[in-house]
C-alpha positions in Angstrom: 40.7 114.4 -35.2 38.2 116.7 -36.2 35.1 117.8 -34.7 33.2 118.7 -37.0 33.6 115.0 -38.6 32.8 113.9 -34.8 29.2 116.3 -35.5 28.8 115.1 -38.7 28.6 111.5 -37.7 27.3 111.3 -34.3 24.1 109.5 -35.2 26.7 106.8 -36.2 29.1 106.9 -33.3 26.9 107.9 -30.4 26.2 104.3 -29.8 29.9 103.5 -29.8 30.5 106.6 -27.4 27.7 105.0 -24.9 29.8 101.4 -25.5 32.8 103.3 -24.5 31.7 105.3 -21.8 28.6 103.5 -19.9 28.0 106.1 -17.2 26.9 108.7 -20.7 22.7 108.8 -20.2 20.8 108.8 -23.6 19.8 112.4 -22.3 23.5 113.1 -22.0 24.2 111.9 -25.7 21.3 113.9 -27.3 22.6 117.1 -25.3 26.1 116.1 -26.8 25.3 115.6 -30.4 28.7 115.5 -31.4 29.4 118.8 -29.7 33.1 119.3 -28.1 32.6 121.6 -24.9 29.4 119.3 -24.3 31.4 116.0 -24.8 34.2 117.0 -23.1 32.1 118.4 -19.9 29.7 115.1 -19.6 33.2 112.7 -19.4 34.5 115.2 -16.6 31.0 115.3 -15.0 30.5 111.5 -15.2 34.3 110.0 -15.1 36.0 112.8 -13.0 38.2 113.7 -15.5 40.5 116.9 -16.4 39.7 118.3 -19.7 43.1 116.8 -21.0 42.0 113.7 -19.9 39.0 113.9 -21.6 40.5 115.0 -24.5 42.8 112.5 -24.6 40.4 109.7 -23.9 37.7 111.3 -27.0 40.9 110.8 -29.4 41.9 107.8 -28.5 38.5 106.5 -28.7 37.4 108.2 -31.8 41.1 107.0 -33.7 39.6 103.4 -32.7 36.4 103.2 -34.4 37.9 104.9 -37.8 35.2 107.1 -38.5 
């Protein structure tokens, strides 16, 4: 995965990462905008996950919707 794809696309995929992840605010998406640290920190804020968790949940995710 790379994140700089993840940046490059987000005004594609953030509607598939609020589809994914409900508890994700619009305010939380435009503060995201396809950044890492900022993705990663919103699903451990919102979810309660570890930042491996989160990780592992973004991949998963992002290997899903074959962007």
């Amino acid at each position: 995965m790379n994140w700089e794809q993840i940046k490059g696309n987000w005004n594609q995929v953030r509607g598939k990462a609020q589809q994914q992840w409900g508890k994700l605010t619009n305010d939380d998406l435009d503060v995201i905008q396809g950044k890492q640290t900022e993705f990663l920190g919103r699903l451990q804020e919102r979810y309660g996950y570890t930042k491996e968790q989160a990780e592992k949940e973004i991949e998963t995710w992002y290997s899903k919707i074959g962007k």
